[in-house]
C-alpha positions as CSV (number, residue, x, y, z in Angstrom):
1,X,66.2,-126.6,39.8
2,X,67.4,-123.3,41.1
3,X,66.3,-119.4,38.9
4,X,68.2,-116.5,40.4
5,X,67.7,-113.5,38.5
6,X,70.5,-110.2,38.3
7,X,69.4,-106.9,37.3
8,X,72.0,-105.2,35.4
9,X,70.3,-102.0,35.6
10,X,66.5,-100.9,36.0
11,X,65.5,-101.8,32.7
12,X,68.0,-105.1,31.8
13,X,68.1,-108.2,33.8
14,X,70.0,-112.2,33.6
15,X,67.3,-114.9,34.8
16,X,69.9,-118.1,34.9
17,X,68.1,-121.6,35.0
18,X,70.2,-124.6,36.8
19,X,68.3,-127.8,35.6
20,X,70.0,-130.9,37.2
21,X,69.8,-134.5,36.1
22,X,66.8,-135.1,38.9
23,X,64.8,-132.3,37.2
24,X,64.3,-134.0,34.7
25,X,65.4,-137.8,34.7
26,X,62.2,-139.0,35.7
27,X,60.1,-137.6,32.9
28,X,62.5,-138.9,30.2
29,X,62.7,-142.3,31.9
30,X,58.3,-142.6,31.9
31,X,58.7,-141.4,27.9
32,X,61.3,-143.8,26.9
33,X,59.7,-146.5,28.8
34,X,56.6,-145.8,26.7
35,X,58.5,-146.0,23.6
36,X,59.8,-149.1,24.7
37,X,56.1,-150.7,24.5
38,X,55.3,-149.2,21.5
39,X,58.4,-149.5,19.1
40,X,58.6,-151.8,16.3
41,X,61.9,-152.7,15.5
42,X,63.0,-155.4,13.1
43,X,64.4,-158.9,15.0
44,X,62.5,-157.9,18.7
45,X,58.9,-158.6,19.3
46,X,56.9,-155.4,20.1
47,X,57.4,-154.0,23.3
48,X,60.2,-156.6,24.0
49,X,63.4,-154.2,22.5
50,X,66.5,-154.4,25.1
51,X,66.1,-150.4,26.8
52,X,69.8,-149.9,25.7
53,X,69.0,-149.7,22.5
54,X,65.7,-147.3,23.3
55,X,67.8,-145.0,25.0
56,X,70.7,-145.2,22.0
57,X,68.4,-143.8,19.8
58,X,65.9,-141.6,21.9
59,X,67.2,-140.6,25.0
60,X,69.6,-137.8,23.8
61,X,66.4,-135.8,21.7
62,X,64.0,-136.9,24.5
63,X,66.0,-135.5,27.1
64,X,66.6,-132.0,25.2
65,X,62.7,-132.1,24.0
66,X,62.0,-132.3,28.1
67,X,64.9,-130.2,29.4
68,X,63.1,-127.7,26.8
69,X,59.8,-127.8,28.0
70,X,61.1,-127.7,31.3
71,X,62.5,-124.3,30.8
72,X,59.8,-122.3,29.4
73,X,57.2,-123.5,32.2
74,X,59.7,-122.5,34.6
75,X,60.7,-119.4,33.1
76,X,56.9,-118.1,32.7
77,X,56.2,-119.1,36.3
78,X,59.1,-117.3,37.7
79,X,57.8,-114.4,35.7
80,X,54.7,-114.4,37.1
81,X,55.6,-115.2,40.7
82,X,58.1,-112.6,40.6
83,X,55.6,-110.1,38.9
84,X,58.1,-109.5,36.8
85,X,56.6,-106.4,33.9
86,X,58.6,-107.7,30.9
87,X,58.5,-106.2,27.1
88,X,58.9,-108.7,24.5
89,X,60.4,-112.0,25.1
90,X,63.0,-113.1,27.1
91,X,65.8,-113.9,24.6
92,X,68.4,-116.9,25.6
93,X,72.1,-116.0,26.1
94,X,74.6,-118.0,24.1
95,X,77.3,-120.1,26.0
96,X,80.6,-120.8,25.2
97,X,81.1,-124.3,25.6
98,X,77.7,-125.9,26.2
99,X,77.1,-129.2,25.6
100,X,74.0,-131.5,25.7
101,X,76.4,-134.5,26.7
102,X,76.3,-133.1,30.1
103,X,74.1,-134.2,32.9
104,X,73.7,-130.7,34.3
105,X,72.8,-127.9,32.6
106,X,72.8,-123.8,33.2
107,X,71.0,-121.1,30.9
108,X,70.4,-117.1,30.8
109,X,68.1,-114.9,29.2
110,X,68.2,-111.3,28.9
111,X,65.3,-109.5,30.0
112,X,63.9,-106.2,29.3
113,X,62.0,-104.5,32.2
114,X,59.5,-102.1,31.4
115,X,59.8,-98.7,33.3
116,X,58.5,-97.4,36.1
117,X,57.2,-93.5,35.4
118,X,53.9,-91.2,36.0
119,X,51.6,-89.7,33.7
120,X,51.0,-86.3,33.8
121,X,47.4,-85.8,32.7
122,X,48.0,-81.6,33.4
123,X,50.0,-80.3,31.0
124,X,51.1,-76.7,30.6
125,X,49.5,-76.1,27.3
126,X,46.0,-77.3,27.6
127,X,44.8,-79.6,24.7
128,X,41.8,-78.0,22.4
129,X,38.9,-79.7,22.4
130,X,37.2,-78.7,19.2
131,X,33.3,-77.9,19.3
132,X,31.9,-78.3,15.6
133,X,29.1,-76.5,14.5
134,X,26.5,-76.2,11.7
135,X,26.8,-72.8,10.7
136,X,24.6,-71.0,8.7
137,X,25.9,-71.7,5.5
138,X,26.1,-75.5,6.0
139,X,22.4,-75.4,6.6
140,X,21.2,-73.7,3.9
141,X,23.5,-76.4,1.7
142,X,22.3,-79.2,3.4
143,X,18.9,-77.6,2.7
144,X,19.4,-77.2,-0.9
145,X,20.7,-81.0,-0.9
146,X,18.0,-82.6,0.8
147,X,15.2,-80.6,-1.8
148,X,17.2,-81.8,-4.4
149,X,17.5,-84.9,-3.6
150,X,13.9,-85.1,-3.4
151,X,12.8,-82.9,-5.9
152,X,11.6,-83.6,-9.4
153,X,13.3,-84.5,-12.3
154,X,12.6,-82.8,-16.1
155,X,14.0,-83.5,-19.1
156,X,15.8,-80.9,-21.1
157,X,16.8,-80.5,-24.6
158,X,20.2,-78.8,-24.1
159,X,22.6,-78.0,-21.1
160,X,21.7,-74.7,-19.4
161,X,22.9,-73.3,-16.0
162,X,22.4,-76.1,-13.4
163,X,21.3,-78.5,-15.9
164,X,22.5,-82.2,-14.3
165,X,24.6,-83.9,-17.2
166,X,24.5,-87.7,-17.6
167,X,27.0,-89.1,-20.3
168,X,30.0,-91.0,-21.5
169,X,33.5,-89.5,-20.6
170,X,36.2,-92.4,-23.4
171,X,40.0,-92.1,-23.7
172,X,41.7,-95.2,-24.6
173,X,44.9,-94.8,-23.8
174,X,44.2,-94.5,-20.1
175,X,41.1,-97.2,-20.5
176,X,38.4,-94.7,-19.3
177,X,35.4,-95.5,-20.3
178,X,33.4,-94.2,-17.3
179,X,29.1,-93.5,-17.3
180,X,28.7,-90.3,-15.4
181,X,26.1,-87.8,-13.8
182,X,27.1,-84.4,-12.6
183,X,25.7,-81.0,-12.3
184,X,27.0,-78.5,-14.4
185,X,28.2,-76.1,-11.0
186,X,30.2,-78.9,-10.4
187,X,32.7,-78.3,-13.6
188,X,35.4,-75.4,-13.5
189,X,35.8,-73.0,-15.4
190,X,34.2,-70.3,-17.4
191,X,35.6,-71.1,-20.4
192,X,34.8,-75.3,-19.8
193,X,31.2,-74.2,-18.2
194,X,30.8,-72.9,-21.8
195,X,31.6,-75.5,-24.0
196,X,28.7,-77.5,-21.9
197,X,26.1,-74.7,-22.3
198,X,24.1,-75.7,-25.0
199,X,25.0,-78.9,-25.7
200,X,22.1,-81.7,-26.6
201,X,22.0,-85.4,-26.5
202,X,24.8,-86.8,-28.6
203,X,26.9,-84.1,-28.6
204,X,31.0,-84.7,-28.0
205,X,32.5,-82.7,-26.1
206,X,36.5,-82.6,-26.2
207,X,37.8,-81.8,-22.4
208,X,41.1,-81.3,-20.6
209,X,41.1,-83.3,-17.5
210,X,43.3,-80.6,-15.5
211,X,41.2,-78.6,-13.4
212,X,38.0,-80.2,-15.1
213,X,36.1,-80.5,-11.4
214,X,36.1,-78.0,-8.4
215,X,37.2,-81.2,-6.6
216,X,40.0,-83.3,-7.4
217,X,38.3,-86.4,-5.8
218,X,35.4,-85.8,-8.4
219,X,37.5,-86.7,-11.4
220,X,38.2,-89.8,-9.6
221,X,34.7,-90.6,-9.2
222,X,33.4,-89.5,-12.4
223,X,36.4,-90.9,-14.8
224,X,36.2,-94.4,-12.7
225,X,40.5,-93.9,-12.4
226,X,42.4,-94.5,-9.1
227,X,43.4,-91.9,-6.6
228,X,47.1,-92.0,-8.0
229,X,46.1,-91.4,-11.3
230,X,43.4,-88.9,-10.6
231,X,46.5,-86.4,-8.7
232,X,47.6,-84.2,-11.8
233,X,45.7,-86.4,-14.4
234,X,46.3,-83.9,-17.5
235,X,45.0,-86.1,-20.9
236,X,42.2,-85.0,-23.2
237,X,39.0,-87.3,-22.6
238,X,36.1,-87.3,-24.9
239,X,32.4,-87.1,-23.2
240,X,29.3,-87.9,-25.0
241,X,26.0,-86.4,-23.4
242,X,23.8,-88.9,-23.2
243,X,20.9,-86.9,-20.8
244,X,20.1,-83.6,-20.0
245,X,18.0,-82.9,-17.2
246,X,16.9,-80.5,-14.3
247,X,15.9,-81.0,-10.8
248,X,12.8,-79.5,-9.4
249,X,13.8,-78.8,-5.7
250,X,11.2,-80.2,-3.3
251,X,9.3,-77.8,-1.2
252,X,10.1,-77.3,2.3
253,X,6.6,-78.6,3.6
254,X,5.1,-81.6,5.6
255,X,5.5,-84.5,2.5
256,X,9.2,-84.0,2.6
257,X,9.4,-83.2,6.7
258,X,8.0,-86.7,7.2
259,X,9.9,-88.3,4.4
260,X,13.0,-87.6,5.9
261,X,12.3,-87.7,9.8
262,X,9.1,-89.7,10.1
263,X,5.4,-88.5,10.3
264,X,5.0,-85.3,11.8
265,X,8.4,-85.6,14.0
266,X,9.4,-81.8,12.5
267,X,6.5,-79.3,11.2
268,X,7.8,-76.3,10.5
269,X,10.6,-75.0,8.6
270,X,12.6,-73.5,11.7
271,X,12.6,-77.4,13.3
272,X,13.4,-78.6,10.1
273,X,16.6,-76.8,10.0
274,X,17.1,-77.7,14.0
275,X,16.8,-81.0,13.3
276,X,19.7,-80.9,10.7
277,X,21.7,-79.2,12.8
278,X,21.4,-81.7,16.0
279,X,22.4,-84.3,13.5
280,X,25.6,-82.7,11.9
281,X,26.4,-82.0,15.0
282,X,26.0,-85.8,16.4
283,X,27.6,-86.8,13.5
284,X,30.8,-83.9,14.0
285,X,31.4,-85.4,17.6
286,X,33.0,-88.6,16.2
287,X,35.8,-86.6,14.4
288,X,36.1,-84.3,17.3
289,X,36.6,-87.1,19.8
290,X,39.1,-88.4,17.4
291,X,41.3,-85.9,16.9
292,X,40.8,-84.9,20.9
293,X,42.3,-88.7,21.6
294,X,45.1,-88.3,19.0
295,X,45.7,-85.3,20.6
296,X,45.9,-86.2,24.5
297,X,47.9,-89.4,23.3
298,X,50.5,-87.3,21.2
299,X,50.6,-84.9,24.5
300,X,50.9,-88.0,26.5
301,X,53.8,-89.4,24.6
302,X,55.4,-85.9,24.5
303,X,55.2,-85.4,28.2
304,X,55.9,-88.2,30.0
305,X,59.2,-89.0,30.0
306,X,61.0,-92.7,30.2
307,X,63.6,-94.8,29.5
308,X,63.3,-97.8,27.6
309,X,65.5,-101.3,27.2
310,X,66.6,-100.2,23.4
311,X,68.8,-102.3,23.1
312,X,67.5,-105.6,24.3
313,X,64.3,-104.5,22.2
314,X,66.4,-104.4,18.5
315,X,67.5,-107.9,20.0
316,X,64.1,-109.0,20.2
317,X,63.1,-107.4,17.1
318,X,65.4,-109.4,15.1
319,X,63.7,-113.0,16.0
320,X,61.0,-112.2,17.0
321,X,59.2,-112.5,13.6
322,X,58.6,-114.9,11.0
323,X,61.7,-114.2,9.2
324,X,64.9,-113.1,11.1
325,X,66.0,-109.0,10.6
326,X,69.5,-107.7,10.4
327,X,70.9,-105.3,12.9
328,X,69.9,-102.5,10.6
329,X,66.3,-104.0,9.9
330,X,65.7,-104.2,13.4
331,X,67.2,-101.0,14.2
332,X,64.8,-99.4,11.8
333,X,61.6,-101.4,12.8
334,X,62.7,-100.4,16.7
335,X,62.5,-96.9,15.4
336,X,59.5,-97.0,13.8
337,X,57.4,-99.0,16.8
338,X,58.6,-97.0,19.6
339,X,56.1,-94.2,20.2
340,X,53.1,-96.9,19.7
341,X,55.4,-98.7,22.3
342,X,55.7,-95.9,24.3
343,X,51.9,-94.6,24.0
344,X,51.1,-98.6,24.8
345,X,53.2,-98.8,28.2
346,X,51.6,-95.0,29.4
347,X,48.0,-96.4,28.3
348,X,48.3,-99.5,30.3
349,X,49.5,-97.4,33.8
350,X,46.3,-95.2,32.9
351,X,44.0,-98.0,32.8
352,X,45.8,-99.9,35.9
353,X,46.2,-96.4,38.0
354,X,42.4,-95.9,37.3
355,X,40.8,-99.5,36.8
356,X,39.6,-98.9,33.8
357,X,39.0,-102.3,32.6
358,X,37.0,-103.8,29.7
359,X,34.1,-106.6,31.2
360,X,32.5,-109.4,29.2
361,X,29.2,-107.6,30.2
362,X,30.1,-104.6,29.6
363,X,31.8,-105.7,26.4
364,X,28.6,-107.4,25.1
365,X,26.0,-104.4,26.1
366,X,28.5,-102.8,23.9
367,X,28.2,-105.1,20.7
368,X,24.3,-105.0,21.0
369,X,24.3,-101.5,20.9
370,X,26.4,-101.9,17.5
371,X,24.8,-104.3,16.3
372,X,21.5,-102.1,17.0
373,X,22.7,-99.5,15.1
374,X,23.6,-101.7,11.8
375,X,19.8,-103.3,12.1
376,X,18.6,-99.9,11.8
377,X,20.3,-98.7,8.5
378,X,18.6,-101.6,7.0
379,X,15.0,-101.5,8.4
380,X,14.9,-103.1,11.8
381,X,15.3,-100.2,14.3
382,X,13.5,-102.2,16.9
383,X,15.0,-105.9,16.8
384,X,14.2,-108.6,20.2
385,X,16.1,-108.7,22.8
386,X,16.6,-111.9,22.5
387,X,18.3,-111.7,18.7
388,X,20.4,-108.8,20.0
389,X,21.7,-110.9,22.5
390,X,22.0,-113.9,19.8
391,X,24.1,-112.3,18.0
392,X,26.2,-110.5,20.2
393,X,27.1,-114.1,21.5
394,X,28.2,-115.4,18.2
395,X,30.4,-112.5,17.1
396,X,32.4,-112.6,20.5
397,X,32.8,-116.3,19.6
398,X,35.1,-114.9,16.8
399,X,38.2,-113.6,18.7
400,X,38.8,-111.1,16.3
401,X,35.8,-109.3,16.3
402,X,35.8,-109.9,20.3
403,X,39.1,-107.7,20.0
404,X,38.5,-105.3,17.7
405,X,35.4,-104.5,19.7
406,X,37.4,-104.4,22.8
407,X,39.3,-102.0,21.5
408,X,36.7,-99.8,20.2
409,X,35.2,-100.1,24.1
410,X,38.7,-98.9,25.5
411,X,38.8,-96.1,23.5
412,X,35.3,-94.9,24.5
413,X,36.9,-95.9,28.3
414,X,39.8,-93.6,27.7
415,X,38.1,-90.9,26.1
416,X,35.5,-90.5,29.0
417,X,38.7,-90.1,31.0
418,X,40.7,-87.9,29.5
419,X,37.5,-85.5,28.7
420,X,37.0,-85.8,33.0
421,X,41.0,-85.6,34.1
422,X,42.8,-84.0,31.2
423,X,43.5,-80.0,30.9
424,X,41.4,-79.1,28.1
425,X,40.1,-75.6,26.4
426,X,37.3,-75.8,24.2
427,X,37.1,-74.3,20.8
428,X,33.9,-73.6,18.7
429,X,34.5,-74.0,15.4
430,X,32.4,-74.4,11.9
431,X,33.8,-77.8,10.3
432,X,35.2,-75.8,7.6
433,X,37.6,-74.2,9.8
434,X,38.0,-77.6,11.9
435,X,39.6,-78.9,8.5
436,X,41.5,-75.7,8.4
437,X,43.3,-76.1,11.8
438,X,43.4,-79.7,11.9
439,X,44.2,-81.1,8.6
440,X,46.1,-78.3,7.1
């Protein structure tokens, strides 16, 4: 067997594939031979059938099967030896002419190469790194919440200003019939706010559904209807009050301090409100670090510049899955995989330029911390080490889960990096005007 390969530029090659009768002869010969023992043909004793007949009726699809087989180990071991950095598959070249009645065959398959660049981690517009803080304002709401939320409740005869509101909102045409408890701020309007004010148990109230809430996303939730039908929902809906009540907000002393950060961890007022701040904060890092990776990799796609094998990749595209694509499907697909292609190829020079590399060790320390965390939302913030470690092991048996949480390391990885090596200006911000800049 002889594999040549011939680049036709830097990013397209031809690996041809002579396979001669001796390559494999001798395998199809052992498999027809073993066929012969085991065959059991009408008229010849078993494992007595003449080996003409055998090979009259095997030795053609044994010989492709094998000449097959032969192919792809070869193929992936030149790869390899070669060190050959390939994207997708290598895709076989027809050939005018062939035939399986030969002794002697020869095949080609296009390869695409993947490119040989730099990243440039400096570029000349530094990436912001936002800095979200609790403001003022977000403290004293948060304050508000938490003595609500622990405060008492009194009944009420009729709706006043920052009554809570529990009732029936009914429209059958759009199948609402949705149990709901809201405050009274919540609703917008003067002239809506008014039609609530006063209102006792068993009243029906008659409502537009356009504008009802200051948030869109609260007619959703309080009208049970989908996200598509909650966008410029404009019907009447009919809502029966059902209770009326008022919460008595919880004083700012030691009962609720210990109820919401364990006995005597914050005593005064002024740690209480530190406290929520160190935990909005924690909490704000995780969208920060998001949008600071989406940013460095949008940055990283922008700025480093490469060719790729388009062509060869549509090719690809078009078998490569379940259900073959037209040169317009594929075209299209191509077009819509490419920057994650691109952003794939930079990430992988990143983590081979700078080892960054994902161990079993590290990758299980990393699931135990996870799987820490979950224990303590539901009431076991101190589990063994030996369950940790139980558990970690069984869901890196799933492979799934093993790469998902791979992924999740990587990220961290790459983070850490680009924080360290990446031009970056840091920007304070309230999360209120995070939202602003980010998502407007």
């Amino acid at each position: 067997m002889n594999i040549t390969k011939e680049n036709i530029d830097t990013l397209n090659a031809i690996v041809k594939i002579d396979v001669t009768q001796e390559d494999y002869q001798s395998k199809v010969t052992e498999i027809l031979q073993d066929y012969r023992k085991k065959a059991n043909i009408p008229g010849f004793r078993k494992g007595h059938v003449p080996m003409s007949l055998i090979k009259k009726q095997y030795a053609k699809p044994v010989m492709i099967d094998e000449v097959n087989k032969l192919l792809q180990e070869s193929l992936s071991k030149f790869l390899i030896e070669e060190k050959l950095d390939i994207l997708g598959n290598p895709l076989p070249k027809a050939q005018e002419g062939f035939s399986w009645d030969a002794e002697a065959f020869s095949f080609e398959f296009e390869v695409g190469l993947a490119p040989e660049f730099e990243v440039n981690l400096q570029p000349k517009k530094a990436i912001t790194q936002y800095k979200i803080v609790a403001d003022k304002k977000m403290l004293d709401d948060q304050t508000i919440n938490m003595q609500e939320r622990y405060g008492k409740i009194i009944s009420q005869t009729e709706v006043v200003e920052n009554s809570n509101i529990t009732g029936t909102f009914f429209n059958e045409g759009k199948e609402i019939d949705k149990k709901s408890t809201f405050k009274l701020d919540k609703i917008k309007g003067k002239a809506t706010i008014k039609m609530f004010v006063g209102a006792k148990v068993g009243d029906v109230i008659i409502l537009k559904t356009k504008g009802l809430f200051t948030d869109d996303h609260l007619l959703q939730n309080h009208l049970g209807v989908s996200q598509d039908d909650a966008h410029g929902l404009n019907i009447e809906v009919q809502f029966t009050v059902e209770e009326v009540s008022y919460t008595e907000p919880a004083e700012l002393n030691q009962e609720l301090f210990d109820k919401l950060f364990g006995k005597d961890a914050v005593k005064t007022e002024k740690e209480f409100r530190a406290q929520l701040k160190e935990d909005a904060e924690k909490q704000f890092e995780q969208q920060s670090d998001q949008h600071l990776l989406n940013a460095v990799t949008e940055s990283l796609i922008e700025n480093t510049k490469f060719d790729l094998p388009a062509e060869f990749l549509q090719k690809w595209l078009a078998v490569a899955g379940e259900e073959p694509l037209t040169d317009e499907a594929a075209a299209a697909e191509y077009n819509r995989s490419e920057k994650g292609l691109r952003y794939q190829l930079i990430e992988g020079k990143i983590s081979k330029d700078n080892n960054l590399q994902v161990t079993f060790d590290e990758l299980k320390e990393f699931s135990k911390g996870f799987i820490k965390s979950q224990m303590a939302q539901y009431g076991n913030p101190n589990p063994e080490e030996k369950e940790l470690d139980e558990i970690a092991t069984r869901i890196l048996s799933n492979q799934e889960e093993a790469k998902r949480l791979s992924e999740q390391l990587m990220s961290q990885k790459l983070l850490t990096f680009f924080k360290e090596n990446v031009k970056l200006k840091t920007k304070e911000v309230s999360f209120d005007d995070f939202v602003k800049e980010v998502y407007k």
